[in-house]
C-alpha positions as CSV (number, residue, x, y, z in Angstrom):
1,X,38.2,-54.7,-123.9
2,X,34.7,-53.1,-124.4
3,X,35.2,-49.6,-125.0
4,X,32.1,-47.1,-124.2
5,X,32.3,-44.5,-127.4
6,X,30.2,-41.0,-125.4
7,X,29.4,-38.0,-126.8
8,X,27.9,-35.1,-125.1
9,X,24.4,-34.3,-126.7
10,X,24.5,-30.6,-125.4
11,X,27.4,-30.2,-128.3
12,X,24.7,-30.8,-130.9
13,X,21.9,-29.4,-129.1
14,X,18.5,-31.4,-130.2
15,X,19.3,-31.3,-133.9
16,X,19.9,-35.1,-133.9
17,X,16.0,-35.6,-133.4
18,X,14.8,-35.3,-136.6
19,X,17.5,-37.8,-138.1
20,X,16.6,-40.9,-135.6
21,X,14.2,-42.7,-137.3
22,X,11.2,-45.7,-136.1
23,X,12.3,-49.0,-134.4
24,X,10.4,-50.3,-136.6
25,X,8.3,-50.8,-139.8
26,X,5.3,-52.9,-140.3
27,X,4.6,-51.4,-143.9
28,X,5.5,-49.0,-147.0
29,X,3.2,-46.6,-145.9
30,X,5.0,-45.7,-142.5
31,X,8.3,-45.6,-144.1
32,X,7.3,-43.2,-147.0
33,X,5.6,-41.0,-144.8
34,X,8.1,-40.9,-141.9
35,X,10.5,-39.7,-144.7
36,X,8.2,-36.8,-146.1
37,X,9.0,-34.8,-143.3
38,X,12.6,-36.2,-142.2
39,X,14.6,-37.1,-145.9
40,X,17.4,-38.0,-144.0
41,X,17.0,-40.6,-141.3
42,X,19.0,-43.8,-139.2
43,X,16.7,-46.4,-137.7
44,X,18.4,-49.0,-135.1
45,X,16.0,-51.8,-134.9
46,X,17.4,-54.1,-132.3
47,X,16.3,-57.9,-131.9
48,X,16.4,-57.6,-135.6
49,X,16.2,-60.7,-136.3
50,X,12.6,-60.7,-134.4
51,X,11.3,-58.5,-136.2
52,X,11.6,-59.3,-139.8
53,X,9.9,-62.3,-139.1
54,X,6.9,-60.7,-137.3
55,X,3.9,-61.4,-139.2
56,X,2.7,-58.1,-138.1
57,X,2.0,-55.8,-141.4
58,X,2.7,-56.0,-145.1
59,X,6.2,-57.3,-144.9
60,X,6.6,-58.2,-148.8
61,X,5.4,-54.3,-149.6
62,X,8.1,-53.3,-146.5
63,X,10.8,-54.8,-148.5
64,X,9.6,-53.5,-151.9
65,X,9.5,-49.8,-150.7
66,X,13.2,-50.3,-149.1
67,X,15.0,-51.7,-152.0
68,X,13.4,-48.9,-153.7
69,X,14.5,-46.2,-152.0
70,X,17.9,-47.6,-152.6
71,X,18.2,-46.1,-155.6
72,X,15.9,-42.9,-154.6
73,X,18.5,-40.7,-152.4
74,X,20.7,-39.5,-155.8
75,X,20.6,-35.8,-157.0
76,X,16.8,-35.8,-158.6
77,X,15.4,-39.3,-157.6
78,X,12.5,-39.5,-156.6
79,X,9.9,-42.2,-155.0
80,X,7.3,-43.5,-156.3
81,X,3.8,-42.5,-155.2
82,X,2.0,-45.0,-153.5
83,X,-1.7,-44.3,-153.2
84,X,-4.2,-46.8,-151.6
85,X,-7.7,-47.0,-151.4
86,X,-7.6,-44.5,-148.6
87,X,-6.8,-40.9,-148.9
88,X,-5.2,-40.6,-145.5
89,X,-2.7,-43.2,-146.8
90,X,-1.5,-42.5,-149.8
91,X,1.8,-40.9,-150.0
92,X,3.3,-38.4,-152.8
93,X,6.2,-38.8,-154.2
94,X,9.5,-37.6,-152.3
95,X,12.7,-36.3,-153.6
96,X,16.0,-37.9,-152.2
97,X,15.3,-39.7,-149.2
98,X,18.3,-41.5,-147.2
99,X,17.3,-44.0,-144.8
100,X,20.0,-46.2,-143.3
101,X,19.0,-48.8,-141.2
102,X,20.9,-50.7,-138.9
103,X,20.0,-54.4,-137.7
104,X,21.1,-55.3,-134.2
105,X,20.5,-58.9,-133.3
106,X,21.9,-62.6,-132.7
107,X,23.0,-64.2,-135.6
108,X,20.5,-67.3,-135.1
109,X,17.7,-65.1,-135.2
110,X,18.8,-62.9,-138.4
111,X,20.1,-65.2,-140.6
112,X,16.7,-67.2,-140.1
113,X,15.1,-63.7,-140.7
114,X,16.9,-63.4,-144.0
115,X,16.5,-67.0,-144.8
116,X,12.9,-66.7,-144.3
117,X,12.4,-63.5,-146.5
118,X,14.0,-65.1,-149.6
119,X,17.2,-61.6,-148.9
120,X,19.5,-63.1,-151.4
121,X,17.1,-63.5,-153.6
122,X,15.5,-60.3,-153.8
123,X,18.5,-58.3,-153.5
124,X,17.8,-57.4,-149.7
125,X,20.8,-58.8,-148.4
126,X,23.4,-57.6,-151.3
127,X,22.3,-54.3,-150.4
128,X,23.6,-54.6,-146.7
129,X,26.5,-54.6,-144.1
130,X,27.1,-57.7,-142.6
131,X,29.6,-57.8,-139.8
132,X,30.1,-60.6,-137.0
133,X,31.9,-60.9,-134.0
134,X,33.5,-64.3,-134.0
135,X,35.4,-64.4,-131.1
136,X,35.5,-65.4,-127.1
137,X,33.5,-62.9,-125.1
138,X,35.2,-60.5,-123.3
139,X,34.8,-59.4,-119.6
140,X,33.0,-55.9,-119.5
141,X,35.6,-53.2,-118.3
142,X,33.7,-51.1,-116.6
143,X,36.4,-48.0,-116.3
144,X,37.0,-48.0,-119.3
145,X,35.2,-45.3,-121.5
146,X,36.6,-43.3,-124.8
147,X,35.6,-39.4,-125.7
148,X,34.9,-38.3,-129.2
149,X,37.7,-35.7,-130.0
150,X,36.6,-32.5,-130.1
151,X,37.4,-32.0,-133.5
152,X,34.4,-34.6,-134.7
153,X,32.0,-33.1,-132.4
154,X,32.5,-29.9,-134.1
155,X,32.1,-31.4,-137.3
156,X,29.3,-34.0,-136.7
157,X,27.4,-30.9,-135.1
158,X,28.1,-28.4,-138.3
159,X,26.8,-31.6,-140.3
160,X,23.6,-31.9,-138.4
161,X,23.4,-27.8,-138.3
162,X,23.6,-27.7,-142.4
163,X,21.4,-31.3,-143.2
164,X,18.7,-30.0,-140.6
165,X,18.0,-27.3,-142.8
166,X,17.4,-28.8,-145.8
167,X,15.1,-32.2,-143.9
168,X,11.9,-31.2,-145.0
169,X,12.7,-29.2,-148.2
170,X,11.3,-30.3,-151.6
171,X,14.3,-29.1,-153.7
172,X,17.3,-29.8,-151.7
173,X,20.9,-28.2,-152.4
174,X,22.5,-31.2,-154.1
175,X,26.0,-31.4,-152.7
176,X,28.4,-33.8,-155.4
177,X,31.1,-36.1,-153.9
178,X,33.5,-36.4,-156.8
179,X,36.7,-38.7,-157.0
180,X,40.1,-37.4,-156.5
181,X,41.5,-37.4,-160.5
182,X,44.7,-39.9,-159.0
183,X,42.0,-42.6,-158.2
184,X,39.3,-42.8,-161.3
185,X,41.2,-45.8,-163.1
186,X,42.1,-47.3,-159.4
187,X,38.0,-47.2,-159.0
188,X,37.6,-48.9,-162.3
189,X,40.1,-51.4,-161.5
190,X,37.9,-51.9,-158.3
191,X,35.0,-52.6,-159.9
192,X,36.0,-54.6,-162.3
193,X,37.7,-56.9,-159.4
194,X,34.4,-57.7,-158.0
195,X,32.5,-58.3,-161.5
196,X,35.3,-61.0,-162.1
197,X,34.9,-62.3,-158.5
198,X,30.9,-62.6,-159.4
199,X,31.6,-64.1,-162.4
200,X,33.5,-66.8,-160.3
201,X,31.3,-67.6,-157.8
202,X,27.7,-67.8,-160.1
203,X,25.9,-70.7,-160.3
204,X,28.4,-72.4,-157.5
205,X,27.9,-70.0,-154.3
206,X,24.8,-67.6,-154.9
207,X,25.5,-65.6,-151.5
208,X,29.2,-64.5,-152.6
209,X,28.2,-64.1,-155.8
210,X,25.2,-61.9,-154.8
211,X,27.1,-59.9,-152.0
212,X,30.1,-59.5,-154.5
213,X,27.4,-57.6,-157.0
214,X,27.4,-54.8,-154.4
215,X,30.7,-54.4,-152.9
216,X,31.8,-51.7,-155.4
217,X,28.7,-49.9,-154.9
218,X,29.1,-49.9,-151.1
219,X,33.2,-49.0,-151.3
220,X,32.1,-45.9,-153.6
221,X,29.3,-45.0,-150.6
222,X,31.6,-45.3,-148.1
223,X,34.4,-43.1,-149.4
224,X,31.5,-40.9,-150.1
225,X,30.9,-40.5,-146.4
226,X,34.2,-40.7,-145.3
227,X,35.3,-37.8,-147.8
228,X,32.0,-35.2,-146.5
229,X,33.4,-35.9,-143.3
230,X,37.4,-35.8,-143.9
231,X,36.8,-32.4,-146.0
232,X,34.9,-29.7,-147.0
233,X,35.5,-29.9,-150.9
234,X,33.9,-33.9,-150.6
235,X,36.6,-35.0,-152.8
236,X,37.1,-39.0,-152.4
237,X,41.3,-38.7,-152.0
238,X,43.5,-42.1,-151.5
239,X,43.1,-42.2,-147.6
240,X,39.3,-42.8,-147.9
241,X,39.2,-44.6,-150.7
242,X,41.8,-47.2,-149.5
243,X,39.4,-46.9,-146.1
244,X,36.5,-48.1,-148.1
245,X,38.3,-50.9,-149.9
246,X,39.6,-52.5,-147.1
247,X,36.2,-52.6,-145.2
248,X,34.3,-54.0,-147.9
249,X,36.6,-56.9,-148.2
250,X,37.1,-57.8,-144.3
251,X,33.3,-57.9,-144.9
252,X,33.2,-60.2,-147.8
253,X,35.9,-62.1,-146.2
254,X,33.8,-62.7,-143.1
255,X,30.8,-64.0,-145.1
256,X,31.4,-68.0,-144.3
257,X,31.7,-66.8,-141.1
258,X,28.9,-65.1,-140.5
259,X,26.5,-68.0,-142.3
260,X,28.1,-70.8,-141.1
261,X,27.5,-72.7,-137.6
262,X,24.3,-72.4,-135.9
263,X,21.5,-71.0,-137.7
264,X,23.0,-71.7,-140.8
265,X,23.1,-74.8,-143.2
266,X,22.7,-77.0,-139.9
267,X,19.1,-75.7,-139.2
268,X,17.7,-76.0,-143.1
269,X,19.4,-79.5,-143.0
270,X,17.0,-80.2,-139.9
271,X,13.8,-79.1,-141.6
272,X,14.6,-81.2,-144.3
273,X,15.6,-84.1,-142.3
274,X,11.9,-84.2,-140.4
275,X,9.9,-83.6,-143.8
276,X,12.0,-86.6,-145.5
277,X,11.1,-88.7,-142.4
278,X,7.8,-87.8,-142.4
279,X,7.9,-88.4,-145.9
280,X,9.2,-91.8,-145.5
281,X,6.5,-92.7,-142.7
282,X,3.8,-91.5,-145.1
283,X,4.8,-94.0,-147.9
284,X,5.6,-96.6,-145.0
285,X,2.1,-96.6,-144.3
286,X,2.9,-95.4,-140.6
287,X,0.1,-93.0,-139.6
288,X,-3.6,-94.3,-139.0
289,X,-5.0,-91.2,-139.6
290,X,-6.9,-90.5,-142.9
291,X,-5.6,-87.4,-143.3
292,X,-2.3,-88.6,-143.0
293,X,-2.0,-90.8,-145.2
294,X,-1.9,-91.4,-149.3
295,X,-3.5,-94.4,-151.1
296,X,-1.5,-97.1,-151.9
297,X,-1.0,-96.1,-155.6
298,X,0.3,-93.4,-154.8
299,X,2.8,-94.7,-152.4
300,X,4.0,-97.5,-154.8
301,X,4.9,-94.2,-157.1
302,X,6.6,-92.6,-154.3
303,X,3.8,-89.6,-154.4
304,X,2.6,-87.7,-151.3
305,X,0.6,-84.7,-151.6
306,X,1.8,-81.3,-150.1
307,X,-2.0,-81.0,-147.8
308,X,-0.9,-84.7,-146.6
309,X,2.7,-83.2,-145.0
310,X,0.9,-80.2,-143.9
311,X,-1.3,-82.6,-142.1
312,X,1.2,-84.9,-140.9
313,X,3.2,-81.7,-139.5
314,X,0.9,-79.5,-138.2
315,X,1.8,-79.8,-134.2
316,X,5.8,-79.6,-135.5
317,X,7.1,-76.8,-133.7
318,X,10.5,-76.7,-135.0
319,X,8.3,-76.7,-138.8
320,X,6.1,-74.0,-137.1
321,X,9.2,-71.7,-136.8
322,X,9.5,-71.4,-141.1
323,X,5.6,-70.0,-140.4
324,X,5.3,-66.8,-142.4
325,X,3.6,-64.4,-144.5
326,X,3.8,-63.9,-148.6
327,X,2.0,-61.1,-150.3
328,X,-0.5,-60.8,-147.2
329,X,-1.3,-64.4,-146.6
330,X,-0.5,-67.2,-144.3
331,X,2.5,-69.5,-145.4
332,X,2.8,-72.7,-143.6
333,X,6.9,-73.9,-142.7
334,X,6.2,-76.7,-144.9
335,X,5.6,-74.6,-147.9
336,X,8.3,-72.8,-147.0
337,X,10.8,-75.4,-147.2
338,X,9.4,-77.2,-149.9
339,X,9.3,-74.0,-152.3
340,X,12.9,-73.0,-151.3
């Protein structure tokens, strides 16, 4: 069944417009200063998957300014100022910006994305949602359409009505969301769940172990959230808290899921299958180019030079779809695979 979730816009008036953020980023610059005058924003940047591996912009800074701002949208954080060799470009500093984002694409395309920009790695990936549909497609039910309750219209709009104020102000109210006294060693007994859980899974599966680093941290967010909405003291009680636990297991549950079958492991065991066989060729003594191949020296010692794969590769188009960008600069799929 595919349910249409409306919402008349008329309720809210044209509030919502300062918290719907860019399709996209190509840089840190455009992200810091979208956020000077909006602190609080949601971008949705579908074909996701696309885009992060567009070439287009200073991706590496893109993703140094966003796990940054991470850990800028607490009571009296503030960013960084970034200032560049142009005055129109530089950025002050910004206190408590919130920027959620939220990727909309095929798995395929995203988890080469994340592949691709090293995510686990860096701590991109941790630091997100993932969710995956893993079932048949269903047919689209076309009369069938579900209405926000009036009750969360009236209290997304007195939400918008109060946050609007404060979207542009340098010294924001600071509202705390505190935990319910019933829950404190519950939350402690949470967190220490998903150290142990880390513990169990470094050095044998790095994406659980990573992802399990930030499950707490996401449970604590989103009983936050549920709690501002639930009440107006923002006290995290049981019902959100239990709320938040169960959806940040189902998501670490759904994890093989999500990276397994195409666009996982079977695509990074092709690209290594066609450099081993050109590989192979190379110390074979199979291409007549000059370029292409090594002296015999080297191929008694098993040795071919990075430049000679390169070479060898250059017309590959399945290679040619690792091609990407590190610090501003060209980065060939056979570097790519070979540095991973």
């Amino acid at each position: 069944e595919h349910a249409l979730l409306t919402m008349n816009s008329d309720s809210i008036s044209s509030q919502p417009l300062s918290f719907l953020g860019a399709g996209r980023f190509t840089g840190p610059t455009g992200v810091l200063k979208s956020l000077k005058n909006a602190r609080s924003q949601i971008c949705v940047f579908t074909e996701a998957g696309l885009l992060l591996r567009s070439r287009a912009g200073d991706n590496d800074g893109l993703t140094r300014v966003l796990l940054s701002l991470y850990t800028c949208s607490g009571a009296g954080r503030i960013t960084k100022k970034e200032v560049f060799s142009k005055d129109d470009n530089s950025v002050e500093q910004i206190q408590s910006p919130s920027l959620s984002i939220i990727n909309e694409a095929t798995p395929d395309t995203l988890l080469k994305a994340f592949r691709l920009g090293n995510s686990i790695e860096v701590g991109d990936l941790p630091r997100q949602s993932i969710f995956r549909i893993a079932r048949d497609k269903p047919h689209l039910n076309k009369h069938k359409s579900r209405m926000i309750p009036d009750k969360g219209k009236e209290k997304i709009a007195s939400l918008i009505s109060m946050c609007s104020q404060i979207q542009a102000v340098n010294n924001p109210e600071v509202i705390n969301v505190e935990f319910d006294e019933s829950i404190i060693e519950d939350s402690c007994l949470h967190d220490n769940y998903w150290v142990d859980l880390f513990n169990e899974y470094r050095g044998q599966d790095s994406i659980k172990a990573n992802m399990a680093s930030r499950m707490h941290i996401k449970a604590l967010k989103f009983s936050a959230l549920a709690a501002i909405f639930n009440s107006d003291d923002c006290i995290i009680r049981q019902p959100e808290w239990d709320w938040a636990k169960r959806l940040v297991k189902y998501e670490f549950d759904g994890l093989n899921n999500f990276f397994a079958g195409s666009g996982g492991v079977s695509d990074i065991d092709q690209y290594i299958l066609i450099i081993a066989k050109c590989v192979r060729h190379v110390l074979a003594n199979k291409y007549k180019d000059k370029k292409q191949s090594v002296d015999m020296r080297y191929r008694k010692a098993g040795i071919v030079p990075r430049a000679v794969i390169r070479q060898c590769l250059r017309n590959n188009a399945k290679i040619a779809e690792l091609d990407t960008t590190k610090f501003g600069k060209p980065v060939t799929g056979v570097d790519t695979m070979l540095d991973v």
